[in-house]
N, C-alpha and C positions, 0 to 999 in steps of 0.2 A: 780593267777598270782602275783607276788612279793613278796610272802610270804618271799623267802631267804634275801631279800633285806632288808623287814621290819622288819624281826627279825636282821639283821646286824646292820642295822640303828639305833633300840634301843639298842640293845649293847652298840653302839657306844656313844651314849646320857648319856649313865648311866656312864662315864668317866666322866664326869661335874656332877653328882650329890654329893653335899656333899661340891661343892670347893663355897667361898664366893662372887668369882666374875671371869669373863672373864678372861685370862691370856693369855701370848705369848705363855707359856710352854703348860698349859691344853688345851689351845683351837687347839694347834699344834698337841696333843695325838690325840685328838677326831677327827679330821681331815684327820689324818694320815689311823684311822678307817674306817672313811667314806670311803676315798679315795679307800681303798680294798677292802669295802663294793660293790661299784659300779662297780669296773673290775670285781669284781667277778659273780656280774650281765650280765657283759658280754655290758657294758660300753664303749664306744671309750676312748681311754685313753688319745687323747688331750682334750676329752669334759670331764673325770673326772675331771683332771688337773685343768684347768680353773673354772670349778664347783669350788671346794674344795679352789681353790686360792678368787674366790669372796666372799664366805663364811667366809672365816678367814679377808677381808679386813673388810666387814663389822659389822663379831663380834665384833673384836680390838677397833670397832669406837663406839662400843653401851656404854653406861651408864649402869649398870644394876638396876634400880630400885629396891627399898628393898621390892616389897609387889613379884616382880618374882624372880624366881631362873637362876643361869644362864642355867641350863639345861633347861630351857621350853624357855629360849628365842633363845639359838640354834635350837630347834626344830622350832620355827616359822620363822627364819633367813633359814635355808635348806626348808619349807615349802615352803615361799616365790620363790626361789632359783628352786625348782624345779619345781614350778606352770611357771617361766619363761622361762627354761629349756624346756618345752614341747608345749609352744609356749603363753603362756600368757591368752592367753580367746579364748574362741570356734570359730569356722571359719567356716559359714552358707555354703552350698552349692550353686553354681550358677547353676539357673533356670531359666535365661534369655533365650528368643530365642521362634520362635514358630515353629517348636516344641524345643526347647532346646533338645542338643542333649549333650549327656555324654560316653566320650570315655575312653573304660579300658582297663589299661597297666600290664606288668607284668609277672613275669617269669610262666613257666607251673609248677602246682602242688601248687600255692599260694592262690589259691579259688577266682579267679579271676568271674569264670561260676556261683560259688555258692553266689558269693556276688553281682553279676550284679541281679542274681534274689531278694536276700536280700533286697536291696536299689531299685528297684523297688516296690517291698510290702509294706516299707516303706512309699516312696513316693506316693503309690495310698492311701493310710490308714490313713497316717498322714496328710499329703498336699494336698488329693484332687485332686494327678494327674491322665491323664490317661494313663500309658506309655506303649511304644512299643519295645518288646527287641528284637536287631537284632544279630543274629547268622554268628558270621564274625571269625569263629574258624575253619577253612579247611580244617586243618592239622590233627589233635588230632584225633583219632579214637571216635564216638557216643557222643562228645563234643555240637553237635546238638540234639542228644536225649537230652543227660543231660539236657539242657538248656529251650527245651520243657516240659520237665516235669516237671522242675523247676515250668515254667509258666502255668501249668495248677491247679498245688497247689497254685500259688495263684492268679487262674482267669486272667491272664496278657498273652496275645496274644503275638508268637515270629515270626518274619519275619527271612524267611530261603531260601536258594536256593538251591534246590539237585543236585549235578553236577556242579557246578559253583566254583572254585576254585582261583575266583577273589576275595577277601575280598576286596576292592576297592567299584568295582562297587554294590557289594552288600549293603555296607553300604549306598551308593548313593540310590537304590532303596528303602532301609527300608525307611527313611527319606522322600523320594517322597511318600512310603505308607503310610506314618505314616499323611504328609499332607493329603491327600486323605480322608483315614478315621477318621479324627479330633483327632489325637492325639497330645498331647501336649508335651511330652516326648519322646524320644528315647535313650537306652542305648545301647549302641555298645560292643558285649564282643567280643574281639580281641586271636588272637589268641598268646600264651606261647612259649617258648622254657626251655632247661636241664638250660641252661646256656646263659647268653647275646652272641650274634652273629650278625653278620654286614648284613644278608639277613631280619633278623625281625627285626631290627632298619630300616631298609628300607621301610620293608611293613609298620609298625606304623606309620613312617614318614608321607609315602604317603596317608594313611587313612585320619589323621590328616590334611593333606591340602586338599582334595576332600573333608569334609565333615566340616571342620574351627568349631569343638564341640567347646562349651560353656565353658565344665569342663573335663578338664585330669586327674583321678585317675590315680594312683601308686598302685595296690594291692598288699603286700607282706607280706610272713607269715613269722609272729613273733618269729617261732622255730630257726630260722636259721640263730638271734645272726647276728655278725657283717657282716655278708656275705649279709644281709639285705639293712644295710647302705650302702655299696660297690654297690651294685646294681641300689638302688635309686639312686645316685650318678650318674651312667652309662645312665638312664634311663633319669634324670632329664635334663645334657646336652644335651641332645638328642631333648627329647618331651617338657620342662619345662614344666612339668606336673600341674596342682593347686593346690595337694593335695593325701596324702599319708591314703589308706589303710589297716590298721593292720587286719591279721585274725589270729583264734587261741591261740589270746590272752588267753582261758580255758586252753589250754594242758601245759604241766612241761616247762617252757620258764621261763628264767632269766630276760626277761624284759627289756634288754639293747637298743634293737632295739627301742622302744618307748621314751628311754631317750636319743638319740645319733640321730637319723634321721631328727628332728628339726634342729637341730643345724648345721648337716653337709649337706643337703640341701638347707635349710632355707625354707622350705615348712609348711605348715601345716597337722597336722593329724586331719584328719576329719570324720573317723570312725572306730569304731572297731568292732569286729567279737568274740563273747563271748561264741558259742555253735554252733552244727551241725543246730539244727532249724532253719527254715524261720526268726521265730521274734527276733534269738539271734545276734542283732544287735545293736549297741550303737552310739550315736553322741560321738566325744570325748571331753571333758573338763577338760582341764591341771588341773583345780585347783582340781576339784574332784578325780581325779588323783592323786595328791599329798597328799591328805586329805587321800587316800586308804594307797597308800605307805606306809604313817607314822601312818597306825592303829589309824586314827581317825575315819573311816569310810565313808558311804556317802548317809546321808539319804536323801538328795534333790532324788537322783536319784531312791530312793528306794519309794520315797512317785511318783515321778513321772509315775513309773512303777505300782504302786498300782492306780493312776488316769488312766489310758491309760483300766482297767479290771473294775472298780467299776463306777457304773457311782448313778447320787443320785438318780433315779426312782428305780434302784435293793438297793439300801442301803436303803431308807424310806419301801420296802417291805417287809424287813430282820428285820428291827426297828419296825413295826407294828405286824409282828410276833413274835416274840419274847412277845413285850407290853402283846400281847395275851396269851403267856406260848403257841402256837404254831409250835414253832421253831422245825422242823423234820430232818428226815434222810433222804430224798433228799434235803432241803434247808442247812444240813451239810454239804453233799457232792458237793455240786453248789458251796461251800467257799471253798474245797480244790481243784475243777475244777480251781478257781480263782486263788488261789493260786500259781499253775503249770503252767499256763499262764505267770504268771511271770516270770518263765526263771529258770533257775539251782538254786538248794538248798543252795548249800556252798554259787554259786555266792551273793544271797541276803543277805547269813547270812553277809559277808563281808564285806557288807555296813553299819551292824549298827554297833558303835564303841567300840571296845574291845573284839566283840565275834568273829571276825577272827583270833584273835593270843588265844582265848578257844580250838577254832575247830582246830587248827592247825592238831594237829594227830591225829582225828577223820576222819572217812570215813560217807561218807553223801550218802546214797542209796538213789541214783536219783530214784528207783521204791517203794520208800517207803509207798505210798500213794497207790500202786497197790491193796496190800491186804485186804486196807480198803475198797476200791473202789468195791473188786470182791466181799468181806462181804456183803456189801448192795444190789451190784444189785442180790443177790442171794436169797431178801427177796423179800415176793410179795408187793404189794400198800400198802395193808391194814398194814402191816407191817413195812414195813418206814414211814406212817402217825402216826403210832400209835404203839413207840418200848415198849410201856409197856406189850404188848400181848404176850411178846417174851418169854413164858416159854422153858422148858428145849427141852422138843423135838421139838420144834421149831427151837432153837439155834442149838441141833445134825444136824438136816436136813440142816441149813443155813450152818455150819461148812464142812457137805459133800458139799455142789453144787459150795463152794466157795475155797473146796480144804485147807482149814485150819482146826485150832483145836476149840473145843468150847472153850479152855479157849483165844483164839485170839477173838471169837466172843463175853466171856465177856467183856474182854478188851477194844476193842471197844464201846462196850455199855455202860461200865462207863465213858470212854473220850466222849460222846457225852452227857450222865448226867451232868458232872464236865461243857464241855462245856456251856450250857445251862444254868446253873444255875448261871454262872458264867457273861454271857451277860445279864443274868434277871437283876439281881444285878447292873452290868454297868446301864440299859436301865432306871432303877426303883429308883438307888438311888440319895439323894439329892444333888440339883445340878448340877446335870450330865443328865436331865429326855430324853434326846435324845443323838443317835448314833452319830458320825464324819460321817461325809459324805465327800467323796474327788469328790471336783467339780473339770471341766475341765476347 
């Protein structure tokens, strides 16, 4: 997501390399850039406007210190600018109420079904909740399946009525269920329409005052550029929602909708939607956000994601094998299990700073990990305990059962050499005589 933007944006930046200080004239060039940098993103054009105009008020006012350039200090000047832009610092979910209840809005087709189950998983995983998802979709053909089987992948029970055609009183009874059987949550997924219309501003309404939720999301996917904002817009006079949904943020989207929806609501974005998976869900954090934009990266989030999979009783087990020259092909492949828990390939590269705009026109095979994976489990025990036994007809047989070549299965077998020898070295040398371990 933003790639076009943050390749424009440094473009734009490299206008001020070279000049000795701030000006009317250069800081107006660079600007000017910006400015097309952002519509092109697909930007509201009074929120680039304004952007671009605060920008240049408070270049004009800086001093430029002789140890910075002025180009680095427009980049922390737009940094600033746009960590404000998307609403300044993160905005916690309200979990008040027993059971809090969280009601979701939103046009059909925005992943409204898929993210009510999302942020339920979430919330039983992260917080400790128990939540109950209520099926208030009517309309929508197997929108009720959907949403069941949403909840059976991750364990979370969903209240439904068959034949019941009231989303009213339905939500009313989940809630009365959800008391009954000690739930402390309830997420309400509401039912879509093509387009806003004055029959499903009515039902939301009415939802809304029978059941007086805690928290109104907005769920709206991010592909659909200004027509996003225009909706929230529609949505927010309506319900005054507390808070905006992006999904989709992974697919080819210019990005504009996350930079333009703050500002022309005045809501906050409170999560985003990064991949089809259950776990591919994020809190939002403007600053971290701006930090992506401008291709610094974002390791907070990248180390947080690594604590959420490692915990330190698997990291001192991994440390102690190893110490031991231990370290095997199944405790190889348990680090690339971990790995892939993390979430999409490109996504993570993204985060650390400067290898997003490497990989830019690189393709990143989300199954790249597959063939390694079928390599090993195609060897017996004794053979991932112990990959030195692996002579040649070993490797042919591994090579058939796994559907690849032996020279794939040598391949393998030296990136687990190279590996190992290579953590020996971390685990063994001076200084360093233990692993990182990422506590929670």
């Amino acid at each position: 997501m933003f790639e076009n933007l943050s390749e424009r944006l440094e473009r734009s930046f490299k206008l001020l390399k070279g000049e000795g200080r701030i000006t009317e004239i250069n800081v107006a060039e660079t600007l000017k850039d910006v400015r097309r940098a952002l519509l092109d993103a697909d930007v509201n054009y009074k929120v680039a406007k304004k952007f671009t105009d605060t920008v240049k008020e408070k270049a004009l006012g800086q001093n430029v210190l002789s140890s910075v350039k002025p180009s680095q200090l427009m980049v922390k000047i737009v940094h600033d600018e746009l960590t404000a832009l998307m609403g300044g610092a993160t905005v916690d979910i309200n979990l008040k109420g027993s059971p809090a209840v969280i009601l979701m809005s939103g046009l059909q087709g925005s992943g409204k079904t898929t993210f009510s189950g999302k942020l339920a998983g979430m919330l039983k995983n992260k917080r400790g909740k128990n939540p109950l998802l209520a099926a208030c979709d009517v309309y929508r053909p197997a929108a009720i399946e959907q949403l069941r089987i949403l909840g059976e992948q991750i364990g979370i029970p969903v209240y439904a009525e068959e034949g019941n055609k009231n989303p009213v009183e339905i939500a009313q009874h989940a809630i009365a269920e959800a008391k009954k059987t000690g739930k402390d949550l309830v997420i309400v997924d509401t039912a879509g329409r093509l387009a806003v219309d004055e029959q499903m501003m009515q039902e939301i309404a009415a939802i809304k005052k029978a059941i007086n939720p805690e928290e109104i999301l907005f769920v709206v996917d991010s592909m659909t550029g200004q027509d996003a904002v225009n909706t929230a817009k529609e949505f927010n006079d309506r319900l005054n929602f507390n808070g905006v949904v992006l999904t989709k943020l992974d697919g080819d989207t210019r990005g504009g909708a996350a930079l333009s929806i703050r500002t022309v609501v005045d809501k906050p974005i409170k999560f985003v939607g990064t991949g089809e998976k259950m776990d591919a869900l994020d809190v939002f954090h403007p600053e971290r956000m701006a930090d992506r934009i401008l291709g610094m990266g974002d390791i907070v989030s990248l180390v947080e994601r690594a604590q959420e999979q490692y915990d330190e009783e698997e990291a001192r087990r991994i440390q102690k094998r190893i110490a031991k020259n231990q370290f095997d092909l199944n405790d190889f492949m348990g680090q690339i299990q971990q790995i892939k828990k993390m979430g999409n390939l490109k996504d993570l590269a993204s985060m650390i700073p400067g290898v997003s705009k490497m990989m830019k026109n690189m393709d990143v095979d989300e199954n790249a990990f597959k063939g390694i994976e079928a390599i090993i489990q195609s060897m017996t025990p004794d053979e991932r305990n112990n990959p030195a036994i692996l002579n040649g007809s070993r490797r042919q047989r591994i090579a058939n059962g796994s559907g690849t070549t032996v020279q794939d299965v040598n391949k393998l077998i030296k990136q687990f050499d190279d590996t190992r020898k290579m953590m020996r070295m971390i685990t063994t040398s001076k200084g360093n005589k233990k692993m990182p371990v990422f506590r929670k």
